[in-house]
C-alpha positions as a printed Julia matrix, in Angstrom:
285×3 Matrix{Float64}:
   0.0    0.0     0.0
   1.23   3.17   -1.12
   1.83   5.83    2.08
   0.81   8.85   -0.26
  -1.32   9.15   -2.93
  -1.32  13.07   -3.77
  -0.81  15.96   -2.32
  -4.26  18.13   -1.38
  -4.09  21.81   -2.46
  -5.61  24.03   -0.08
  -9.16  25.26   -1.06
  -8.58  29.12   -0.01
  -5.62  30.87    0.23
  -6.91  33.41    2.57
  -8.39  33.12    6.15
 -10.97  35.46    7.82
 -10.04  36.52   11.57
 -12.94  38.93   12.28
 -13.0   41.65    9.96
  -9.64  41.05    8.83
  -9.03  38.93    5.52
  -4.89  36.82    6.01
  -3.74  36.23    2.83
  -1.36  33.33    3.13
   0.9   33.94    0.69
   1.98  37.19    1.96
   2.05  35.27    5.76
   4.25  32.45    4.5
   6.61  35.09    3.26
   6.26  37.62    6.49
   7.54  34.14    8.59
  10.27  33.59    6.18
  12.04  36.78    6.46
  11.42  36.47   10.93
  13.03  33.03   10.27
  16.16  34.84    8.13
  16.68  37.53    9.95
  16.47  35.8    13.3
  19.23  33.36   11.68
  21.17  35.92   10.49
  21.2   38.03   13.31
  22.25  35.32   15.77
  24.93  34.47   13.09
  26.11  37.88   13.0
  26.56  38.44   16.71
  28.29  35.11   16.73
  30.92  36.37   14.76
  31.38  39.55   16.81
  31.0   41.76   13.77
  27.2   43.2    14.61
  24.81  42.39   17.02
  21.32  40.92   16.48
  20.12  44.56   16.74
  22.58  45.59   14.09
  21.0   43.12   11.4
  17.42  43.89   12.24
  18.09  47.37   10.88
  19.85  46.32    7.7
  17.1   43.55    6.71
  14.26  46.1     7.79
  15.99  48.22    4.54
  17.04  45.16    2.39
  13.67  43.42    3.22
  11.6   46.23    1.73
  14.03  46.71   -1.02
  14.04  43.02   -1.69
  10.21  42.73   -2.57
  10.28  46.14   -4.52
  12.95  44.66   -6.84
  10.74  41.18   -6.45
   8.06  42.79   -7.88
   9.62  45.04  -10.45
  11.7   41.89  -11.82
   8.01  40.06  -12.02
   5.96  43.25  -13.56
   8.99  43.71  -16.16
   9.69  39.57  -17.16
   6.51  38.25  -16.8
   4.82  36.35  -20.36
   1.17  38.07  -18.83
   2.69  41.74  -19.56
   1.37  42.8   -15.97
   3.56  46.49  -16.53
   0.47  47.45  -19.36
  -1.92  46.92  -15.91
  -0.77  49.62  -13.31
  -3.91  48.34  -11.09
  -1.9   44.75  -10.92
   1.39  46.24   -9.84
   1.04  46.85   -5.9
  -1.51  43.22   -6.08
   1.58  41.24   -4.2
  -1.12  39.42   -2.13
  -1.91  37.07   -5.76
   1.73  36.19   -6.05
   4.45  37.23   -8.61
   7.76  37.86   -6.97
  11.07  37.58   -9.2
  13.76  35.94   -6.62
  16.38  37.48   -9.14
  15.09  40.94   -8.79
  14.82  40.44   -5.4
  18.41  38.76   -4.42
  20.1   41.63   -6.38
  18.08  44.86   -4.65
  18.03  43.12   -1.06
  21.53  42.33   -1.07
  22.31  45.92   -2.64
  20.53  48.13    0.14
  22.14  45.6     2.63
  25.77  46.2     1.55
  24.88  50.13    1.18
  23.3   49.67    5.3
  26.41  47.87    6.27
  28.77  50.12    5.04
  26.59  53.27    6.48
  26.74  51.56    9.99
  30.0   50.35    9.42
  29.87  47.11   10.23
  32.14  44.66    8.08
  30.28  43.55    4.73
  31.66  40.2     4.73
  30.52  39.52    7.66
  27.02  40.75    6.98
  26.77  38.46    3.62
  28.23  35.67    5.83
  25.77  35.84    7.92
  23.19  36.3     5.88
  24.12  33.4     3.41
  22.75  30.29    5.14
  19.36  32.86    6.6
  18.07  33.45    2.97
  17.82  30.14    1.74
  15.28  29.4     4.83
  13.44  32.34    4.46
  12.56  31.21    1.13
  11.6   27.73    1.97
   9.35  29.22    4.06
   7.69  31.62    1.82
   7.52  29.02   -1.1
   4.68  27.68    0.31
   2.79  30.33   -0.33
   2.67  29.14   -3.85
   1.06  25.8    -2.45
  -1.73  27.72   -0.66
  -2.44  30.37   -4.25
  -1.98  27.1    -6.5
   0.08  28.36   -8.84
   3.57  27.68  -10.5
   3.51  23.58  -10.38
   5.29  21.66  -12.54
   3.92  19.68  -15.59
   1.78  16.42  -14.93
   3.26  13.32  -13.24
   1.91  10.05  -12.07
   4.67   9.91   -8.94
   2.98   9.3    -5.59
   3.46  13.25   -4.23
   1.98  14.76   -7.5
  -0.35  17.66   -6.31
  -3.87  17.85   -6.68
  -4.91  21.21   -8.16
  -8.7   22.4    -8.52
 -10.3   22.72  -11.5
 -10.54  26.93  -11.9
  -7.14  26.54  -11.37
  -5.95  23.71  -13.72
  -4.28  25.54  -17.16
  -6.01  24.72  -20.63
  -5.69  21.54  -22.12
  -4.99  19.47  -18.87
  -7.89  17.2   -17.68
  -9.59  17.61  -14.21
  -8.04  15.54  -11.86
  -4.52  15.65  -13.56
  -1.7   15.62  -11.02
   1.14  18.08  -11.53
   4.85  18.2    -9.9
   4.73  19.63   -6.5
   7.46  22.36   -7.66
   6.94  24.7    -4.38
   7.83  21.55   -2.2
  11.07  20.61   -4.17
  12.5   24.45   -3.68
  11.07  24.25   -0.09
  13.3   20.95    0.25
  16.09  22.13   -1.76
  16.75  25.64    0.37
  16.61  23.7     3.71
  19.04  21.35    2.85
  20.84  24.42    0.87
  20.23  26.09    4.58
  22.07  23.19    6.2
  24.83  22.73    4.02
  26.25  26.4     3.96
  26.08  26.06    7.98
  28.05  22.78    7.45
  30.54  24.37    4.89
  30.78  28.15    7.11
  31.7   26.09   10.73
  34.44  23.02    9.07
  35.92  24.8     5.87
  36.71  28.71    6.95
  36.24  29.84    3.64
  37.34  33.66    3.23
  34.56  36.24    4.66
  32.49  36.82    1.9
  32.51  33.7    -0.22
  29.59  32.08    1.73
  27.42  34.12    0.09
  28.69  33.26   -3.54
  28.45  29.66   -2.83
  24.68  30.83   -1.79
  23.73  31.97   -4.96
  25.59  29.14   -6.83
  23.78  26.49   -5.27
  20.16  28.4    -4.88
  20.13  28.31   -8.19
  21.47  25.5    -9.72
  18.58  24.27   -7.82
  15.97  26.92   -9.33
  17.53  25.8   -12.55
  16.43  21.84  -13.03
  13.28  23.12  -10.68
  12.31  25.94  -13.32
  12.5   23.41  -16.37
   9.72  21.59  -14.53
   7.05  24.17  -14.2
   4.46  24.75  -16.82
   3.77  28.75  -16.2
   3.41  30.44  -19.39
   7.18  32.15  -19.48
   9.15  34.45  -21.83
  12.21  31.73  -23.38
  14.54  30.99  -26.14
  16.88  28.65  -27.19
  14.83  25.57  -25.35
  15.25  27.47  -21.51
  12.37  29.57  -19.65
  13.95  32.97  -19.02
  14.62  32.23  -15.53
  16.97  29.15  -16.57
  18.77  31.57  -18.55
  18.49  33.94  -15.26
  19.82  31.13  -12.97
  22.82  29.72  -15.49
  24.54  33.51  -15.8
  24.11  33.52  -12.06
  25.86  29.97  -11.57
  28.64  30.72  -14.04
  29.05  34.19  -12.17
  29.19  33.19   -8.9
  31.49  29.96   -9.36
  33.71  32.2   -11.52
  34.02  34.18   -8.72
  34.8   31.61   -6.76
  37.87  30.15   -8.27
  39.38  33.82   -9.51
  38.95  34.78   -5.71
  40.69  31.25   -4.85
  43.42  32.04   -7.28
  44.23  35.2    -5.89
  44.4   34.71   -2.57
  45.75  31.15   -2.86
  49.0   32.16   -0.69
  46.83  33.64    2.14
  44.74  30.33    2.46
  47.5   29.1     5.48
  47.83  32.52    6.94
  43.97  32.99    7.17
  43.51  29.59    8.6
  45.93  30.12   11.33
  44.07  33.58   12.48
  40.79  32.4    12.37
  42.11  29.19   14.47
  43.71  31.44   16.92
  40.62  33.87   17.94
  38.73  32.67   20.76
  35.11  31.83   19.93
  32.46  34.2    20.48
  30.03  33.34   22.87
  26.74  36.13   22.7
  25.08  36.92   25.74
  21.45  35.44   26.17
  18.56  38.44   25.41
């Protein structure tokens, strides 16, 4: 006997409290950045760069200018043309956030915050590296509760149901599709817990934590993009985002080894400081 079956889609993707109408998708993403910056902040105060305090003001800028550029990379990329309807622009509450747009304008402001509170910017990205990937496994399942951006049709036991208003043209009721929002959730956590495994045993060089971030977000996003069936902008056989996520693999791994190269007789040297400082113990709140 098989253990699953399917996956159930949720019927609603908001809740009533009173008066007040929760959409679910925007509360799935509100957790995921408490979850990041609560990581990153205990991370940062580890390393006696910042304390938790510090970070909380940088994310409060990077966070806001994360889902502006989220938005703006969706309203300018997306196949529906959603910059010709102004009235869909602020609509974040139906989905349609571009991680791309949104890595590249959080992590901007966040450099520019770090530098104006001068606190090390290495040490901020460190910290930061292993926090983003949870915060978006957490707000990835807002896509579960909206029903949208699933993977083509399988007959695997976790394929996810998906109602019928909400089933794309040409694909029979009761048609299973790839759970796609469940493979990035898996893939950041274990993204997550590798770059905390890699940061405490290898002492890479501050900064490169956060280039081995992006590398292995989205070699993930790539295979995990040629799944879903989304009407997309592409062109030579890749969605746009594939394109997106192979310039930022070969970018960040180039980085990578011409960082490795350059510093290659520091490795040693670096080792032997880090080994030396005492470890950092923060006080409890």
């Amino acid at each position: 006997m098989r253990l699953l079956a399917s996956i159930p889609s949720p019927s609603d993707g908001v809740i009533d409290i009173g008066p007040l109408p929760i959409h679910l998708y925007g509360l799935m993403i509100a957790l995921g950045v408490v979850a990041g910056v609560w990581l990153a902040g205990r991370r940062l105060e580890a390393s006696g760069a910042g304390t938790r305090d510090d970070f909380t003001s940088i994310a409060m800028w990077a966070v806001g200018a994360g889902v502006v550029g989220a938005r703006l990379y969706y309203i300018i990329t997306d196949k529906s043309q959603p910059w010709k309807e102004p009235g869909r622009w602020i609509k974040v509450w139906e989905g349609g956030l571009g991680i791309p747009g949104g890595l590249i304008a959080g992590v901007a402001v966040g450099i520019w915050m770090a530098k104006r509170k001068g606190i090390s910017v290495p040490a901020v990205l460190d910290a930061a590296a292993p926090a983003i990937p949870l915060s978006q496994a957490i707000g990835r399942i807002g896509n579960w509760w909206n029903q949208e951006l699933f993977g083509r049709p399988t007959t695997l036991p976790w394929g996810l149901e998906i109602d019928a208003e909400h089933i794309p043209d040409g694909y029979p009721v009761g048609t299973l599709f790839h759970p796609t929002f469940l493979y990035e959730v898996l893939w950041n956590l274990a993204l997550c817990g590798v770059l905390l495994v890699i940061d405490k045993r290898m002492q890479l060089r501050p900064g490169r934590l956060m280039a081995v971030y992006v590398a292995g977000y989205f070699v993930g996003r790539f295979w995990i993009e040629g799944l879903r069936i989304d009407p997309a902008n592409s062109g030579g056989g890749w969605r746009l985002n594939q394109w997106v996520a192979a310039a930022a693999v070969l970018l960040s791994v180039g980085y990578l080894v011409i960082d490795a190269v350059r510093h290659r007789g520091d490795e040693d040297t670096f080792a032997e400081i880090t080994e030396s400082e005492p470890d950092y113990v923060p006080e409890d709140d």
